[in-house]
PyMOL CGO cylinders between C-alpha atoms (Angstrom):
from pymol import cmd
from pymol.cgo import CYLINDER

trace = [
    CYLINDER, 11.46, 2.24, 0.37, 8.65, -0.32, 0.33, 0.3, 1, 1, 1, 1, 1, 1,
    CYLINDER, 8.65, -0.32, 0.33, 5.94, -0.31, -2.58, 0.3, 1, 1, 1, 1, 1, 1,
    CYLINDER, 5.94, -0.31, -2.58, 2.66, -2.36, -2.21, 0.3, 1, 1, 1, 1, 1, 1,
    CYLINDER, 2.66, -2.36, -2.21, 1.14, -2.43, -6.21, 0.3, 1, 1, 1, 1, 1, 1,
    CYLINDER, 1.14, -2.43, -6.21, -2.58, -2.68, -6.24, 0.3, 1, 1, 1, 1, 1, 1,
    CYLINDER, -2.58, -2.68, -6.24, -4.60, -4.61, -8.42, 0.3, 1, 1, 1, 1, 1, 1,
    CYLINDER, -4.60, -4.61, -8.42, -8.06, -3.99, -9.59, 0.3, 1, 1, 1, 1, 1, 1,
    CYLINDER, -8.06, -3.99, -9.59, -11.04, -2.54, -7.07, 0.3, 1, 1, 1, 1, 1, 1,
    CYLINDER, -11.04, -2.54, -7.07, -12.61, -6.04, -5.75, 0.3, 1, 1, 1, 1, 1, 1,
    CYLINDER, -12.61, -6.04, -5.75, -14.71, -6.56, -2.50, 0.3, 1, 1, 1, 1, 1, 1,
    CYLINDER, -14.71, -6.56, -2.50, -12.96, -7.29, 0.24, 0.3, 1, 1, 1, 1, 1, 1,
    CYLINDER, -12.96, -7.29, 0.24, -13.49, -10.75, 2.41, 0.3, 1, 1, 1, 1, 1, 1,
    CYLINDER, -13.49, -10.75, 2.41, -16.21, -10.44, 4.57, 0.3, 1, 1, 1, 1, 1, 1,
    CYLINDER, -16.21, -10.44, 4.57, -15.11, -9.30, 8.26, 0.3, 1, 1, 1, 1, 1, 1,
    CYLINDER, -15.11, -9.30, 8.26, -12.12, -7.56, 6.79, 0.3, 1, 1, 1, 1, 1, 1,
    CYLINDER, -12.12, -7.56, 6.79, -9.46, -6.87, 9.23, 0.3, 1, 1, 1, 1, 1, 1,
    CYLINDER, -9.46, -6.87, 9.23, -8.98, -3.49, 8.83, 0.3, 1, 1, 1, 1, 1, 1,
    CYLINDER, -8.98, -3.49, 8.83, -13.18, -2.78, 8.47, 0.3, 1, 1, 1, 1, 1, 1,
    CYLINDER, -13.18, -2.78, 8.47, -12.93, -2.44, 4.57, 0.3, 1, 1, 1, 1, 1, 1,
    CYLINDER, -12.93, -2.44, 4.57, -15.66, -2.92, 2.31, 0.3, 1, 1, 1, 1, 1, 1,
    CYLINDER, -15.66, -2.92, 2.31, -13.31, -3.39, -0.69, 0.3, 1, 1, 1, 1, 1, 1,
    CYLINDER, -13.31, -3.39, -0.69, -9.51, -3.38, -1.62, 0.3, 1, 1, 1, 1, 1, 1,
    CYLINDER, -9.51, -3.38, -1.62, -7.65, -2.58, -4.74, 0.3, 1, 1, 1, 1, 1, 1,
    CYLINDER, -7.65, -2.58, -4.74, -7.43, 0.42, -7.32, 0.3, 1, 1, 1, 1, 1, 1,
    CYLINDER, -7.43, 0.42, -7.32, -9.93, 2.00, -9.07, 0.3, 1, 1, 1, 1, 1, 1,
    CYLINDER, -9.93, 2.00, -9.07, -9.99, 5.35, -10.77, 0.3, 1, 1, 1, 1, 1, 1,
    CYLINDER, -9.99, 5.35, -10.77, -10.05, 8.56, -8.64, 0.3, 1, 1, 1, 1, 1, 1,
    CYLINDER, -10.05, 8.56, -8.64, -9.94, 7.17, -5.58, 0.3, 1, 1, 1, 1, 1, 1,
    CYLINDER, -9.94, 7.17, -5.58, -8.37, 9.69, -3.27, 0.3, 1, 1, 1, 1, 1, 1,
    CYLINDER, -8.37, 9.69, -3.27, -5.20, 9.25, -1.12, 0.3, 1, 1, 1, 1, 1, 1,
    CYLINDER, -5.20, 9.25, -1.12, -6.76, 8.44, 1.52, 0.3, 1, 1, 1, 1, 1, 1,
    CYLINDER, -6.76, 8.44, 1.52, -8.74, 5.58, 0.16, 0.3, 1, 1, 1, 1, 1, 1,
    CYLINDER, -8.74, 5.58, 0.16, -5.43, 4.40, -1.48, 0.3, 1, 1, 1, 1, 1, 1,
    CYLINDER, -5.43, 4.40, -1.48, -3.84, 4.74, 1.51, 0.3, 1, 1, 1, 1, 1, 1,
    CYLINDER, -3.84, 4.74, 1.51, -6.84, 2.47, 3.30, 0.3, 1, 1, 1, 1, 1, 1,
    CYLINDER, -6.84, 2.47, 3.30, -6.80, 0.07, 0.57, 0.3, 1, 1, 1, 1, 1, 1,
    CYLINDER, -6.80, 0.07, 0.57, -2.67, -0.56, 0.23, 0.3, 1, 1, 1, 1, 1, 1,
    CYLINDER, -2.67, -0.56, 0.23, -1.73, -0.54, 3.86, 0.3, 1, 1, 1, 1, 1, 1,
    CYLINDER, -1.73, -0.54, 3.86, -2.71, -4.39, 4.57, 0.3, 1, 1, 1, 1, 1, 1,
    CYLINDER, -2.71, -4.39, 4.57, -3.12, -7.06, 5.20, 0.3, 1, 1, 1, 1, 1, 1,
    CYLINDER, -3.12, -7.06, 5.20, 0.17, -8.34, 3.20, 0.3, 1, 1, 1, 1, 1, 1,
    CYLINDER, 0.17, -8.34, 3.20, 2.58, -11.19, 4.08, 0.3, 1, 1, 1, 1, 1, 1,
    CYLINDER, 2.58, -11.19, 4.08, 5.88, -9.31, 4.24, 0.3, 1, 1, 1, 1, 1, 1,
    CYLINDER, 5.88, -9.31, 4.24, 9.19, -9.52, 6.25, 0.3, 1, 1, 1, 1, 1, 1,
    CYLINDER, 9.19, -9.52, 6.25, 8.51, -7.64, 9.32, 0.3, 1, 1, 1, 1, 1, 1,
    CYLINDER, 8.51, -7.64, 9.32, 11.56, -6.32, 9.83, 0.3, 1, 1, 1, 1, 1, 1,
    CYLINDER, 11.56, -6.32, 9.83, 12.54, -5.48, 6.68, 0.3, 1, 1, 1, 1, 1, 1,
    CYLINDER, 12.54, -5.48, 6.68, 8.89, -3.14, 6.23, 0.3, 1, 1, 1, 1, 1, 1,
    CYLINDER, 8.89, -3.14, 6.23, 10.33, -1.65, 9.24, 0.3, 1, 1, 1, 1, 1, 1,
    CYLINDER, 10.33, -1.65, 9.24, 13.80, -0.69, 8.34, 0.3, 1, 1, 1, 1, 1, 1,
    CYLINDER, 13.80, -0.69, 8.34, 11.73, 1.07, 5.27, 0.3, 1, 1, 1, 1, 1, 1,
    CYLINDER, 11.73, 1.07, 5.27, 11.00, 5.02, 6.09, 0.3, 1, 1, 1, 1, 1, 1,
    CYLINDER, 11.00, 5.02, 6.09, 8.18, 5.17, 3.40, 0.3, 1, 1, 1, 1, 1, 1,
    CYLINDER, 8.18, 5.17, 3.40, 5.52, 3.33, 1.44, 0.3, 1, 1, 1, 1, 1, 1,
    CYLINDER, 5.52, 3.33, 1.44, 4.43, 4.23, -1.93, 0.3, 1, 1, 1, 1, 1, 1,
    CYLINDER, 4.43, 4.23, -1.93, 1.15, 2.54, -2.94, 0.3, 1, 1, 1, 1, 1, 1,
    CYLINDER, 1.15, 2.54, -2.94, 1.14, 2.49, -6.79, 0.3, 1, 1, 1, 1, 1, 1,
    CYLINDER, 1.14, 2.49, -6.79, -1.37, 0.54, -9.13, 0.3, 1, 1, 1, 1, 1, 1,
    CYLINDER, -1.37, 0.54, -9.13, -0.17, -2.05, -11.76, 0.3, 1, 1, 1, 1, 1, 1,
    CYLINDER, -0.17, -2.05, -11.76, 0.17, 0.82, -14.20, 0.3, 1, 1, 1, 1, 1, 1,
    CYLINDER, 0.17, 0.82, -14.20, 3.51, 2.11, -11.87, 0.3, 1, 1, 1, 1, 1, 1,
    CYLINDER, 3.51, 2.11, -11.87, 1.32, 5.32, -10.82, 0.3, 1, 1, 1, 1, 1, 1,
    CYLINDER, 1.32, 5.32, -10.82, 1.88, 6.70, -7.56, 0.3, 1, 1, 1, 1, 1, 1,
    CYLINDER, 1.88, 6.70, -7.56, -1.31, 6.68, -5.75, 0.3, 1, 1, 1, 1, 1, 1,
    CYLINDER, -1.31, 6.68, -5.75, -0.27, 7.91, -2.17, 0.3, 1, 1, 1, 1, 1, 1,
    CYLINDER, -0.27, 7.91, -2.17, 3.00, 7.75, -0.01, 0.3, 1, 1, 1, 1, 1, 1,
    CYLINDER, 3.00, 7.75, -0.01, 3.35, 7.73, 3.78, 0.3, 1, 1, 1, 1, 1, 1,
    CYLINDER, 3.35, 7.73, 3.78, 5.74, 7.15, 6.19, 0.3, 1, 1, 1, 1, 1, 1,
    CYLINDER, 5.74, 7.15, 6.19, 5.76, 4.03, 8.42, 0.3, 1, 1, 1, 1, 1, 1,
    CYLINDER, 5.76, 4.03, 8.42, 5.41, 4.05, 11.87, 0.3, 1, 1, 1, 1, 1, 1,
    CYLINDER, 5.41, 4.05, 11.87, 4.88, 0.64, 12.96, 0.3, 1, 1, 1, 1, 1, 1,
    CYLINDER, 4.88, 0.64, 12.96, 3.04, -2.35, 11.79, 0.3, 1, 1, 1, 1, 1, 1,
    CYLINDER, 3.04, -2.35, 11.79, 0.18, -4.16, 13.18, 0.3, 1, 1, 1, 1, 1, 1,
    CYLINDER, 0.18, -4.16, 13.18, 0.04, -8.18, 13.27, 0.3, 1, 1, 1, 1, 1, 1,
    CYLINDER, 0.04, -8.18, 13.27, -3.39, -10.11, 12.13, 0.3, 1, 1, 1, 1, 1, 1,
    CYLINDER, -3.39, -10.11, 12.13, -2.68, -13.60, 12.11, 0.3, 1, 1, 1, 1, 1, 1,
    CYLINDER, -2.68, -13.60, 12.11, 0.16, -14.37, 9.68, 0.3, 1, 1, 1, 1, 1, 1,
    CYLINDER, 0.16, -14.37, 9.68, 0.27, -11.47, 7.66, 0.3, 1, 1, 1, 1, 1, 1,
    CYLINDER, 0.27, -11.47, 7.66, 0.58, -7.69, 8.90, 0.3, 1, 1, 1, 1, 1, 1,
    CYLINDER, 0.58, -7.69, 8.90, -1.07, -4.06, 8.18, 0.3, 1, 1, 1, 1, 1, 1,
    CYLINDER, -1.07, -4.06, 8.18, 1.01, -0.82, 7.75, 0.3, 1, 1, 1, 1, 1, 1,
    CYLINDER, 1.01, -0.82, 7.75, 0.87, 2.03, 10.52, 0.3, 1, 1, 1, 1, 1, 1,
    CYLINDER, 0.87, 2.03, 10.52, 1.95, 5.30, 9.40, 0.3, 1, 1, 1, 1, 1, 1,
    CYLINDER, 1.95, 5.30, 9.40, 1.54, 9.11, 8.11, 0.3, 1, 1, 1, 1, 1, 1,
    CYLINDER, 1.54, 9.11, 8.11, -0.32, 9.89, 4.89, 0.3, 1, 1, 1, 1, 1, 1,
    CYLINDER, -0.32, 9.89, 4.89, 1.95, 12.16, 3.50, 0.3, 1, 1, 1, 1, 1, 1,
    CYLINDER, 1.95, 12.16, 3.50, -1.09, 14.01, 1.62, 0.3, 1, 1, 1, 1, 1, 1,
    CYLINDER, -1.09, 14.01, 1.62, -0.63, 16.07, -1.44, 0.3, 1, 1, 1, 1, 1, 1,
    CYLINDER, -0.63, 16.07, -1.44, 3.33, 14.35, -2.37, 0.3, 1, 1, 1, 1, 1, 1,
    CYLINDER, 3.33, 14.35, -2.37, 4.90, 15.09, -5.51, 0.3, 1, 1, 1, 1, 1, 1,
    CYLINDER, 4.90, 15.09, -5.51, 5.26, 11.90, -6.67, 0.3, 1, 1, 1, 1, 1, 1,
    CYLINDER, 5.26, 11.90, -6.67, 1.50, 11.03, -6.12, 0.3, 1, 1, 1, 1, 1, 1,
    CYLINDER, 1.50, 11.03, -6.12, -0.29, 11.01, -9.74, 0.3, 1, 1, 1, 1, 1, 1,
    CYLINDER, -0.29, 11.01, -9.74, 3.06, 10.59, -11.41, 0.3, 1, 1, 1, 1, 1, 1,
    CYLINDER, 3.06, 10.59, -11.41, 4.81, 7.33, -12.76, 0.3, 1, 1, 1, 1, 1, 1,
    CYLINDER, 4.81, 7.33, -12.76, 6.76, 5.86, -10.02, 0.3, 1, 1, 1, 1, 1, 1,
    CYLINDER, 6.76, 5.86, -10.02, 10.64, 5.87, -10.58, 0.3, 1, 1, 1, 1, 1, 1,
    CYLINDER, 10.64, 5.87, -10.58, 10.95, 2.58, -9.17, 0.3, 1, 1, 1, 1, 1, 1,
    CYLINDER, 10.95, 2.58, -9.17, 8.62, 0.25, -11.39, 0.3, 1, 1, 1, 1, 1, 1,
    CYLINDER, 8.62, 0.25, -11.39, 7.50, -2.88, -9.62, 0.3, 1, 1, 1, 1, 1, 1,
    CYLINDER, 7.50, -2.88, -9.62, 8.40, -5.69, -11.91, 0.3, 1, 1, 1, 1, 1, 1,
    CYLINDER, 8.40, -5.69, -11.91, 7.56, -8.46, -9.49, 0.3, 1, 1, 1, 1, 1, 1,
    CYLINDER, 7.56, -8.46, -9.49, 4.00, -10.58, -9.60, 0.3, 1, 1, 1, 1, 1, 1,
    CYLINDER, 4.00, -10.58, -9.60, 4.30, -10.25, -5.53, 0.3, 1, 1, 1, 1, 1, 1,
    CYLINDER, 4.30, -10.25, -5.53, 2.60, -7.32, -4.41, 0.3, 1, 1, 1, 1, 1, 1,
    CYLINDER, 2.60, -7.32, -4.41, 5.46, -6.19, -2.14, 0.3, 1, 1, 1, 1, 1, 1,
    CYLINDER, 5.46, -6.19, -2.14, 8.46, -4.99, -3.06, 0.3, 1, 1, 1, 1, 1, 1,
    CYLINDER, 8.46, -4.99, -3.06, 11.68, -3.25, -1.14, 0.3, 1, 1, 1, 1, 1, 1,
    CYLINDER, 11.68, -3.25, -1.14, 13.47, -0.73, -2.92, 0.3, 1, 1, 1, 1, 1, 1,
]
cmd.load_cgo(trace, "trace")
C-alpha cells in the first residue's frame, strides 16, 4: 500500500498542475477534496506507486482521510500525480491508520 501524509491546508503554487487552488489538510474536508489534495504532484518511484493496489491519504495526525485504488499515474515534469478510484465511504476513512507514517517524506510504501 502507498500512503501520501498531508500537511497543513496552504495555497497551492500558482498554475497548479492538477487546477488546485490549495493543497494540504484541513478539518472536514470531504473525501473527495482529500482525495484532490493527496493525489499529486509527489516525487515517488514510479514503479514502485504502481506495484501498490491502494493509496491511503492520511494527515500528520495518522487519520485516514480517503483511500482509492490506483490506476495509473500521470507524469508532470519530474514528479508524478496519482490516477485512480475514490473508494468513497471506506472503513478505514475517519479512523487512525494501522500503518503510522513515521517518515518526514510525504510518501511512504507499506
Amino acid at each position: 500500500m502507498l500512503q501520501i501524509q498531508l500537511g497543513p491546508e496552504r495555497p497551492a503554487e500558482p498554475g497548479d498542475r492538477l487546477g488546485r487552488s490549495t493543497i494540504g489538510w484541513r478539518p472536514g474536508m470531504t473525501e473527495d477534496e482529500a482525495w484532490q489534495a493527496g493525489r499529486g504532484i509527489w516525487k515517488f518511484n514510479a514503479d514502485r506507486a504502481l506495484a501498490q493496489d491502494e493509496v491511503q491519504i492520511v494527515n500528520t495526525e495518522g487519520l485516514v482521510l480517503a483511500v482509492a485504488t490506483i490506476t495509473g499515474i500521470s507524469k508532470h515534469g519530474d514528479r508524478y500525480a496519482l490516477e485512480g478510484e475514490l473508494l468513497r465511504g471506506d472503513a478505514r476513512v475517519g479512523k487512525p491508520t494501522t500503518t503510522p507514517h513515521r517518515s518526514r517524506n510525504s510518501v511512504a510504501y507499506f
